[in-house]
C-alpha positions as CSV (number, residue, x, y, z in Angstrom):
1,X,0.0,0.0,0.0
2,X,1.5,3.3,-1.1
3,X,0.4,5.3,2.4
4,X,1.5,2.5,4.6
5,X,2.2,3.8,8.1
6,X,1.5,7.4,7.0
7,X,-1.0,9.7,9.2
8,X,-2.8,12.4,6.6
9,X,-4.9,15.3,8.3
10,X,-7.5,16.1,5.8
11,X,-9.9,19.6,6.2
12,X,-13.2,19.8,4.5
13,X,-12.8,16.0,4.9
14,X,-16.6,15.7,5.2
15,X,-17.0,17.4,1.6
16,X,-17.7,16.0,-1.6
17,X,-13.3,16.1,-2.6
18,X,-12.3,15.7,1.0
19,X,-13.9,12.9,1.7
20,X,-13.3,11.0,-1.8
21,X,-9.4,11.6,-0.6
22,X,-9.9,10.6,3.2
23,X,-11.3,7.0,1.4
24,X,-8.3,6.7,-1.3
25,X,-5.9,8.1,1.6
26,X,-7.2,5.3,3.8
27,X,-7.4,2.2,1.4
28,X,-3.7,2.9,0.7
29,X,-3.2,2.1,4.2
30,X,-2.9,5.6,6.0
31,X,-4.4,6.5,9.1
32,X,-6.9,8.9,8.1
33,X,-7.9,12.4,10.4
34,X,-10.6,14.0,9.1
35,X,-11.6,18.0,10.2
36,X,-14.4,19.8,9.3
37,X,-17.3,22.0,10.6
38,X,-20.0,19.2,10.1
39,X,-20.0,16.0,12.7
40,X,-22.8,14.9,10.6
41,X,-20.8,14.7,7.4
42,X,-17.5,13.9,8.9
43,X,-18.9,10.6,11.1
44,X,-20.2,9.7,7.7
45,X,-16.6,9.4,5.8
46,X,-16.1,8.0,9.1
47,X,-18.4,5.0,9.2
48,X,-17.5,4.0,5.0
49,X,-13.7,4.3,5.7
50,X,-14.1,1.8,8.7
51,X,-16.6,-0.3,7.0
52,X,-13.7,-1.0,4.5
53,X,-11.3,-1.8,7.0
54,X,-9.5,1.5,6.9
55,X,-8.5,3.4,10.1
56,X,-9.7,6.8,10.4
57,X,-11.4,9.3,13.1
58,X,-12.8,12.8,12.7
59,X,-12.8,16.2,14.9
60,X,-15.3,19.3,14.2
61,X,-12.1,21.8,13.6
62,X,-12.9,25.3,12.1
63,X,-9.9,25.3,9.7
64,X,-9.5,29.2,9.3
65,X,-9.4,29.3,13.6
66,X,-5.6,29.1,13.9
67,X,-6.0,27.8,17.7
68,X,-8.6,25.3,16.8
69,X,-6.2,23.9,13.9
70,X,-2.9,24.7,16.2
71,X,-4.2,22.6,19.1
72,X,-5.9,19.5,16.8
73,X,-3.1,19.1,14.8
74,X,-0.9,18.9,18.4
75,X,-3.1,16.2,19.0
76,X,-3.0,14.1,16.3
77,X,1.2,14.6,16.8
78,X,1.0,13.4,20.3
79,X,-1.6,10.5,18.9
80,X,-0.2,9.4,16.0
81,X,3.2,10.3,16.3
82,X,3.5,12.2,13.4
83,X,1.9,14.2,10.7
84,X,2.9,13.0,7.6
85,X,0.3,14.4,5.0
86,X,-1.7,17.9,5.3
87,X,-4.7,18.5,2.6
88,X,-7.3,21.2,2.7
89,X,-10.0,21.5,0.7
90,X,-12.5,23.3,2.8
91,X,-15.3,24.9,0.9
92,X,-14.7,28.6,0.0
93,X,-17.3,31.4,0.2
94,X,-18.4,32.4,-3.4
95,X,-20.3,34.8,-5.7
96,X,-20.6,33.3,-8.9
97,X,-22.7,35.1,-12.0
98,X,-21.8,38.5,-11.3
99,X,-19.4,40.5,-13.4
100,X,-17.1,42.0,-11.6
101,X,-17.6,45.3,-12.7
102,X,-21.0,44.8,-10.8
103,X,-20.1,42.9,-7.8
104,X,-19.6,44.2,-3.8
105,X,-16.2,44.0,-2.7
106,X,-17.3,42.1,0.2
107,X,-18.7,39.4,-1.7
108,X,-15.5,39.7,-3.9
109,X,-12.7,39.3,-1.0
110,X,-14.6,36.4,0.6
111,X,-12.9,33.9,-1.6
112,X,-9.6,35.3,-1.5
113,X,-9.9,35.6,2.5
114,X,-10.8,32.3,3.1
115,X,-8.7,30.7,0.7
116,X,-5.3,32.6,2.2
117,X,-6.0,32.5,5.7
118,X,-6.9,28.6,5.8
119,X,-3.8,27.6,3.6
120,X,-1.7,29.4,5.8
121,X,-3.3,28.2,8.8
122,X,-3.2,24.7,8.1
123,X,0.1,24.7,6.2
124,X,2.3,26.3,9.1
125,X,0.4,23.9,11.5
126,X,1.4,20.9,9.8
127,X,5.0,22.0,9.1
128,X,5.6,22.7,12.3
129,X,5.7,19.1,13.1
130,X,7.2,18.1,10.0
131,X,10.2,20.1,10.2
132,X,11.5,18.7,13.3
133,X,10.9,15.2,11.4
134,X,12.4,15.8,8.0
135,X,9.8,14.9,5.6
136,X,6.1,15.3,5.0
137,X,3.6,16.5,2.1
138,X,1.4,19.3,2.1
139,X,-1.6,19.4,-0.6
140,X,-3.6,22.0,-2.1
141,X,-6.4,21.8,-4.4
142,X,-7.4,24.6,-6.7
143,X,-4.6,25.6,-9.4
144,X,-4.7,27.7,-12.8
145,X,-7.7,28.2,-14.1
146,X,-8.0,29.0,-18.2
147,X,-10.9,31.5,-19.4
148,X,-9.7,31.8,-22.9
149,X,-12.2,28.4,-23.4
150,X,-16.1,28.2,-22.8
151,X,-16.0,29.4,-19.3
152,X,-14.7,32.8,-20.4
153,X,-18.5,33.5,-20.1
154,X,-19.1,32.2,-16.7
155,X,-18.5,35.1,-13.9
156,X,-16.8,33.4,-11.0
157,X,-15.9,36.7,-8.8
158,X,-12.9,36.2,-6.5
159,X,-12.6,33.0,-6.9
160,X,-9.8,32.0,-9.4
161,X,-7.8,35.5,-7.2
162,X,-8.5,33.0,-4.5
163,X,-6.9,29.5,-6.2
164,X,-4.2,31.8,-7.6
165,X,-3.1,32.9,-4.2
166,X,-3.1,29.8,-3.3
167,X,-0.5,29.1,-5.9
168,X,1.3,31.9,-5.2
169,X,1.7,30.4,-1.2
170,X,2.2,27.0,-2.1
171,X,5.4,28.3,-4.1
172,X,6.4,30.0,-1.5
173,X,6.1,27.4,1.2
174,X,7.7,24.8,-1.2
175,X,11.0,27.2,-1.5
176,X,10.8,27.5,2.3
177,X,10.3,23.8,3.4
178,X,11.7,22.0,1.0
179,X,15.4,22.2,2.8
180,X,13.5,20.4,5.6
181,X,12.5,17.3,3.1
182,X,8.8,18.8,3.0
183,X,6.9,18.6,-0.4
184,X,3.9,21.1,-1.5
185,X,1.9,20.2,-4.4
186,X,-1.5,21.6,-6.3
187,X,-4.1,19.0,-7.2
188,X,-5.9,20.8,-10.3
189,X,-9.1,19.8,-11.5
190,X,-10.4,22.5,-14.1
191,X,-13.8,21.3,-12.4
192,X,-15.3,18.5,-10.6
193,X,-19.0,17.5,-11.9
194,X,-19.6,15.2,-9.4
195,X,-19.3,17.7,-7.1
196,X,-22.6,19.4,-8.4
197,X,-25.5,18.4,-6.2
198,X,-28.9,17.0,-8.5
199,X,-31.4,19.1,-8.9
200,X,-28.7,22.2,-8.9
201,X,-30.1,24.9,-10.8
202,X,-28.1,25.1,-13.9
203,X,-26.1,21.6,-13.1
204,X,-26.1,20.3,-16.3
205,X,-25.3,23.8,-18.6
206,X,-22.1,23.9,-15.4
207,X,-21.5,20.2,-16.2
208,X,-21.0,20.7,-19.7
209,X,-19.2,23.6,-19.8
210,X,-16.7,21.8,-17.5
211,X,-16.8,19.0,-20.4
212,X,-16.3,21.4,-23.0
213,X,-13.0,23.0,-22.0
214,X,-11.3,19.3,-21.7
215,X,-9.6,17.3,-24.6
216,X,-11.0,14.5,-23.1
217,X,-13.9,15.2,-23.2
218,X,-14.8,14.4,-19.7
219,X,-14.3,15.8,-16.4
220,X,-12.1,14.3,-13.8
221,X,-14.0,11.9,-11.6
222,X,-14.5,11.9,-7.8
223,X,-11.9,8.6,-7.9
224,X,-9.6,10.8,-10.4
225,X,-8.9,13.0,-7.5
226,X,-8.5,10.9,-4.9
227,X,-6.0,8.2,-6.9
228,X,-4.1,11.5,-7.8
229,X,-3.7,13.0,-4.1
230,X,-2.4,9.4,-3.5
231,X,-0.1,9.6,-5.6
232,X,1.2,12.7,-4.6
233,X,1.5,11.9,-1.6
234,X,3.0,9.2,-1.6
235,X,7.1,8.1,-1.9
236,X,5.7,7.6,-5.5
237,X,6.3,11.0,-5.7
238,X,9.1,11.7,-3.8
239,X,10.9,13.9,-6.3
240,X,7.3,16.1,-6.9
241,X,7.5,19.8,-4.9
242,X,6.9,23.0,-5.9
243,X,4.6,22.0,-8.7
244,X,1.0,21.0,-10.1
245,X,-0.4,17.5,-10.3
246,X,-3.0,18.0,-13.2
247,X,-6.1,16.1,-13.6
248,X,-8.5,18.1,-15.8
249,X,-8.7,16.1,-18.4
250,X,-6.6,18.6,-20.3
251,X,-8.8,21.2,-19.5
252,X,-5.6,23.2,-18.3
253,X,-2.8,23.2,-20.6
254,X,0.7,24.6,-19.3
């Protein structure tokens, strides 16, 4: 199993992403921490990863509280013994539909906010107790986004600001860390469908937008996203840092 022996914190791990990495994280044989803001949701990943034999446990942890992320990833340390793998993929405020020309700053800057302040939250956290330890992998999700293709028409407000800042941070942590054996890496989708609830107003026309923008002519799949983040974290990929792991489908081209 490629995660043998590995412990991986994952936030947003009840979400739709999260929790299709918690299960992929867990069949390759790591013990699994999920954090979230929903028992309901997390208990859930919970009760599937068990039911397959996996080992994992959950904690309600708002991931943009420093002290709440500060003091739960201490505990895992002290539980586990380690941290090995760090992935957040916590839902981020939006205002999509809106030009920007027409949009309130507020609801502009909620993205961007969210997505800086839990990245850095959740990164430092977890490197604190890598460091000391020499190795460990910290995951983003998000990456690039291209609006050359057919979401050029598709407002998505501070958003993609928020996924590039992102970027921008995980270069910059990779730079920093990487003396210290610690690996950052993007996961980029170009767009999940299954992450679209049914009955969704405007699922489909998203869906195939999404579809549209790919040379595949397919979106990546729940199960594309969790073998990559495997991948990636795993010794599989112990020469990956400071880069993108792309799975759109060829929806992003570098």
């Amino acid at each position: 199993m490629l995660l043998e022996n590995k412990n991986a914190v994952v936030y947003g791990g009840g979400g739709s992403i999260g929790g299709a990495v918690a299960r992929a994280f867990a069949r390759e044989g790591a013990r699994v921490f999920l954090a979230g803001r929903t028992e309901g949701t997390l208990d859930a990943v919970v009760a599937d990863i068990r039911a397959a034999g996996g080992d994992a446990r959950s904690a309600v942890v708002d991931a943009l509280d420093e002290g709440a992320v500060d003091r739960h990833a201490d505990a895992v340390a002290a539980e586990a013994g380690s941290i090995d793998v760090s992935f957040n993929v916590i839902t981020h405020p939006h205002a999509h539909g809106v030009p920007l020309a027409e949009m309130a700053v507020d609801d502009f800057m909620a993205p961007v906010e969210t997505a800086a302040r839990t990245t850095f939250i959740t990164a430092r956290a977890a490197a604190r107790h890598m460091i000391p330890r020499g190795s460990g992998v910290i995951l983003a999700f998000g990456g690039p986004g291209d609006r050359s293709g057919p979401l050029r028409d598709y407002y998505i407000g501070g958003t993609q600001v928020a996924f590039d800042a992102i970027e921008t941070m995980r270069r910059q942590l990779s730079i920093e860390l990487g003396p210290h054996g610690i690996r950052v890496v993007t996961l980029a989708s170009g767009g999940v469908p299954e992450t679209l609830p049914q009955g969704f107003e405007g699922r489909q026309e998203i869906v195939d937008m999404i579809e549209r923008q790919t040379l595949l002519g397919r979106g990546a799949t729940l199960e594309d996203i969790g073998n990559a983040a495997v991948f990636a974290a795993s010794d599989w990929a112990r020469s990956v840092t400071g880069a993108i792991v792309n799975v759109s489908c060829g929806a992003l081209i570098d």
